[in-house]
N, C-alpha and C positions, 0 to 999 in steps of 0.2 A: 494197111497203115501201121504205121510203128509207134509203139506204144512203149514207155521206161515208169520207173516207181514211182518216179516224181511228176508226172505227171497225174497222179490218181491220187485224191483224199481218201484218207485213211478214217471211217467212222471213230476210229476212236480217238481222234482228234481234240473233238468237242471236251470229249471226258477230261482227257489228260489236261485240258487249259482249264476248266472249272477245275479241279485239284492244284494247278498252280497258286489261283487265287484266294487258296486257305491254309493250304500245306507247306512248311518250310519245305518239306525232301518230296520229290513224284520221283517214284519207281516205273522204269517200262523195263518189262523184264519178256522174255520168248528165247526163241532157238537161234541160234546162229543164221547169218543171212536173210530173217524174217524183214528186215526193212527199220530198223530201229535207230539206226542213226538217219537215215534219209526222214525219219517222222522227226527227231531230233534236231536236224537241222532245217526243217522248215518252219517248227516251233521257233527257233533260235532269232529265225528270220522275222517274226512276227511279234516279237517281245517289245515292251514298251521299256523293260530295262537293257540296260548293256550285258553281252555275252559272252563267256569266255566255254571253251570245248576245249577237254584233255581227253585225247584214248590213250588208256593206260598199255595199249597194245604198241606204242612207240616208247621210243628207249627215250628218247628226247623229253616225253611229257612226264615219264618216271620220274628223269630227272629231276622236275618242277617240283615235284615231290620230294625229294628226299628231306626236306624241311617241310613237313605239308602245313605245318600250324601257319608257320611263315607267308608262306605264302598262299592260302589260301585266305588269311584274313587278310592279305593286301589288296585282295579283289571281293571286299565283302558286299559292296555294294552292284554285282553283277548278276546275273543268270548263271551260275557255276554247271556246265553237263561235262561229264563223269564216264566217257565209253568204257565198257569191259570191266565196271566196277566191282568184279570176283577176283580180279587179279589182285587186287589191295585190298583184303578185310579188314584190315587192321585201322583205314580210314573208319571205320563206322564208328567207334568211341569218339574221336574228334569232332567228326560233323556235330554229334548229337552236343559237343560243349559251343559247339560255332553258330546253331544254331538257336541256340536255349538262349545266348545273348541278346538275343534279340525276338525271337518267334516267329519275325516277319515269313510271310508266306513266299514262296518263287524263290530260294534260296539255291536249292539245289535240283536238279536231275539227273538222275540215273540211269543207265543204264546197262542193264547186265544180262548175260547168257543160260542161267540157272536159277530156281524158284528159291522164293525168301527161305524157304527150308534148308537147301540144300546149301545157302549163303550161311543161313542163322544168326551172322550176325549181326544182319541188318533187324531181323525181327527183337533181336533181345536191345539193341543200343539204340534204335532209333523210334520203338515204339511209341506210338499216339502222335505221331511226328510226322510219318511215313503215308504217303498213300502207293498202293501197287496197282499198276494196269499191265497186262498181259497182253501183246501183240500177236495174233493170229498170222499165218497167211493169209492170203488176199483170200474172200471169200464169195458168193454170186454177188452180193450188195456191192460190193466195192468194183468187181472188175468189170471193164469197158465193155459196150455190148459185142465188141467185135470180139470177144474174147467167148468161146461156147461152151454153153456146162457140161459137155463131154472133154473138152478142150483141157478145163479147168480139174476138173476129176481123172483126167489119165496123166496130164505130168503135175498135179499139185498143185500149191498156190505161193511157194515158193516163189521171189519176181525173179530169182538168177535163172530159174530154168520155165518160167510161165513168157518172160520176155526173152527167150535166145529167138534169135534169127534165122538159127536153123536146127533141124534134131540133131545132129551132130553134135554143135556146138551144146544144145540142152544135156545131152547125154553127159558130154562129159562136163560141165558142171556137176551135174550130181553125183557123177564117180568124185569130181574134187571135194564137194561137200563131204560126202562119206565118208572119205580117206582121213580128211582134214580133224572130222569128231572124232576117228577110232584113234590117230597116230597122235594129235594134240590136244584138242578141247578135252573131251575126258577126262584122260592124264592131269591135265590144269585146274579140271573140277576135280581133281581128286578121288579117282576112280582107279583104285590100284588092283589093275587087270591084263592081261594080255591082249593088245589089238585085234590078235586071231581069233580070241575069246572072244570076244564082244561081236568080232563081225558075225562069227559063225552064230550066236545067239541073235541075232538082230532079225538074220538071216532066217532062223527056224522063228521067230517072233511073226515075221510078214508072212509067211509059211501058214503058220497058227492064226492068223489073225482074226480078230472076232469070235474066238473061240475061248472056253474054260481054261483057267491060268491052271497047267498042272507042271507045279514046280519038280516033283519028283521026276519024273519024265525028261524036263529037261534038263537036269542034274546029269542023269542015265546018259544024255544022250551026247552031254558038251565033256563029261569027264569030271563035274567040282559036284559041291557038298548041294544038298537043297538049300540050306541057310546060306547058301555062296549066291545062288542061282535068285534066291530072293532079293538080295542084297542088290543086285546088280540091273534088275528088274525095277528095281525102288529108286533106282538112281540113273537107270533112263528116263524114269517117268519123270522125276527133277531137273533132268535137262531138257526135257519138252518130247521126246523123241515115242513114248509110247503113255496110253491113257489106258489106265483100271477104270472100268465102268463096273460098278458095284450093286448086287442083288436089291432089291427093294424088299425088307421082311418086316413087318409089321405085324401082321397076320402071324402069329407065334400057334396058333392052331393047324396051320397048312404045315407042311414037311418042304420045306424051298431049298432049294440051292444054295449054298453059303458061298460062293468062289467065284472072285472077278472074273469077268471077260476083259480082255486085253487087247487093245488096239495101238497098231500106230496112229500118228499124230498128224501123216499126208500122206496122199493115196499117190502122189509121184514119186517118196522113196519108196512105198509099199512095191509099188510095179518095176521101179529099176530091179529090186531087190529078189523078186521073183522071178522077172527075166520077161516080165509086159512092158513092150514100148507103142502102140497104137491100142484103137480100140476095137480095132480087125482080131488082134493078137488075143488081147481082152476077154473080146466074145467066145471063143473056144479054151478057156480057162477053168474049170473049176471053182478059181477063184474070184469069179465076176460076180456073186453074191457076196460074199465079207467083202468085197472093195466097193460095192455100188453102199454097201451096210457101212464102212468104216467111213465114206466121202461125206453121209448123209448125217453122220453123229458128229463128224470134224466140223461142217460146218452149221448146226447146230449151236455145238460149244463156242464157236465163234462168236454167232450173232444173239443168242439166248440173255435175258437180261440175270444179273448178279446173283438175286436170290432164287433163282430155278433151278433147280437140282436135277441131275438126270440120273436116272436106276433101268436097269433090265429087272424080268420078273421071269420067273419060273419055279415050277415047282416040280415035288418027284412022281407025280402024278399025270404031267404032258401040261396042265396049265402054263404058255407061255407067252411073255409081249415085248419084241426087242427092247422100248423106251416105255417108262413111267416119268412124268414130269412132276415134282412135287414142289412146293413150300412148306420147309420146315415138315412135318409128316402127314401133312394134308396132299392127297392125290389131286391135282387137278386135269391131269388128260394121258392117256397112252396113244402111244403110237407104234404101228409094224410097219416094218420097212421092206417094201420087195422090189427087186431090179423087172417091173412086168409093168405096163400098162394097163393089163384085164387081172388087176389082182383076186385070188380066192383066198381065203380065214381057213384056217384049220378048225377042229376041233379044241386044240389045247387055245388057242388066239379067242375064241367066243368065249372058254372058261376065264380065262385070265378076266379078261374083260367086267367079266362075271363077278371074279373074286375082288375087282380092286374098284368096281362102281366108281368111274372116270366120271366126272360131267361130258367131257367128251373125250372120243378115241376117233382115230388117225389111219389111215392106210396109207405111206409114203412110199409112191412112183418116182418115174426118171423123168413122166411129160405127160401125163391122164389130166382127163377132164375131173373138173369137181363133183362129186357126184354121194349120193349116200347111198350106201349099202344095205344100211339097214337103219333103223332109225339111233340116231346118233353115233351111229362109225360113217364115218365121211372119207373117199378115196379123194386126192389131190397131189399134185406134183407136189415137189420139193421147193419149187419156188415160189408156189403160190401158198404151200403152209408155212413158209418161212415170210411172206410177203404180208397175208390176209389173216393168219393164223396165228402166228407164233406170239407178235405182240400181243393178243388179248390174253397170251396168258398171263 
């Protein structure tokens, strides 16, 4: 059966209209080709007010701007959305005087390619004004049953290359996705670098993945400074494209690890990128442990509610646990992640454990039974901790 973007509800649907209804401006902001305008105009479709859509990505709706004041209050009483809204920053000072006229909620939406950070000047003009929601890839919750969680974890959740119709076809989408970030998007965000540079970092990035962020190393290895190398690192993560997962240290009496681990952000560029196109290929990979570890944090970060934080933990002693789940600096559960069904705990996994007294700890499989281990470490799939699990915390 044939399956397209618009035919699937987006969980975060709900969120994005409960922010309509209190916020003048909702931000949906994610990675290029995440589904953003297709959420956008289903929204648009369901509005009780009138709708007007500009992507700043046509010369035509530029135009409409060159007077934005003008016309943007001719259509004050609409649903105003806003495609590729990084391409005009300079709109942010306006709205905030367009909307302060009034306050009313549902004013505007947004829509943009890069985090409020890396805009900035959304956060500094539009503050208390703004709400932001973040668009994932499609994640287990959202995609069709016909659609399989090995399916979903070797090309992504990307819908240009989750919906091709054939591998062919999915391949080279994601060569065009690729090409399209290093040679334009970047550039646009303002990423003044060499496309060769970038790929060939991207490249030793999915290489490294899941692994200790060691910037000198890859200075050494791409040719620029370490403060080059971090820079640029900092500003993939703002485009969506790789995630610091950050030590958990509380415990100022242990000796821990100080230095992110770094993941990309979907495990189908991760495997173009590597040179994995099945999960025949997969399996005699080395790297089928950080990709089954990177699939299980991405979607995690997806479906994880606002205030849950996630941390790795380790220390210089072998105490180690891939996730710490907290609020604010209270632990409430760890989890290890193994690509195995019959999982076994190390030594450093029972420490860890030890040191951060979870109420409860995790063993996360690809398809195991629920089962404890021990008394309060519990082994269960991925979709039934994320199903039975994940909410209580």
């Amino acid at each position: 059966m044939y399956f397209s973007i618009d035919m699937i509800d987006r969980r975060i649907l709900a969120e994005i209209s409960h922010s309509l209804s209190f916020f003048p401006v909702v931000a949906i902001i994610g990675p290029r080709q995440v589904g953003k305008t297709t959420l956008a105009r289903q929204i648009m479709s369901e509005s009780v007010k009138p709708t007007l859509y500009l992507d700043l990505e046509r010369q035509s709706d530029l135009f409409k701007l060159n007077d934005p004041e003008l016309f943007l209050s001719q259509h004050a009483e609409k649903l105003i959305v806003i495609d590729e809204v990084q391409n005009k920053k300079e709109l942010y000072p306006l709205l905030r005087a367009l909307v302060d006229q009034t306050r009313e909620p549902g004013q505007f939406m947004l829509l943009g390619s890069a985090s409020p950070e890396l805009i900035r000047h959304s956060s500094e003009s539009l503050a208390g004004r703004i709400a932001y929601h973040r668009l994932y890839p499609f994640d287990l919750i959202e995609i069709p049953d016909a659609i399989s969680q090995n399916n979903l974890w070797i090309k992504g959740g990307f819908p240009g290359i989750l919906f091709a119709k054939n591998d062919d076809l999915a391949h080279r989408w994601m060569e065009n996705f690729i090409s399209t970030y290093l040679n334009r998007d970047l550039l646009q965000l303002g990423l003044n670098a060499s496309p060769v540079i970038i790929r060939n970092l991207w490249m030793m990035m999915a290489h490294l993945n899941g692994q200790l962020f060691n910037a000198t190393t890859l200075a050494n290895s791409i040719g620029v400074t370490t403060p080059t190398i971090k820079r640029y690192v900092d500003f993939l993560e703002e485009a969506f494209l790789l995630k610091s997962l950050h030590p958990f240290s509380w415990n100022m009496s242990k000796r821990l690890v100080k230095t992110p681990k770094i993941y990309l952000t979907d495990t189908g560029i991760l495997h173009h990128l590597i040179g994995v196109t099945d999960l025949e290929n997969l399996s005699g990979n080395p790297a089928i442990g950080s990709s089954w570890e990177s699939f299980v944090i991405n979607q995690l970060l997806a479906i994880k509610k606002d205030q849950i934080n996630l941390f790795f933990y380790r220390t210089h002693h072998g105490a180690e646990v891939d996730l710490v789940f907290t609020k604010g600096l209270q632990v409430i559960a760890t989890a290890e992640i193994k690509y195995t069904n019959s999982p076994a705990l190390s030594k450093g996994n029972y420490s860890a454990f030890e040191d951060l007294n979870a109420p409860m700890n995790f063993v996360i499989t690809p398809s195991s039974d629920d089962y404890l281990i021990r008394d309060n470490i519990r082994a269960c799939s991925i979709k039934s901790f994320i199903i039975n699990y994940l909410p209580l915390l």
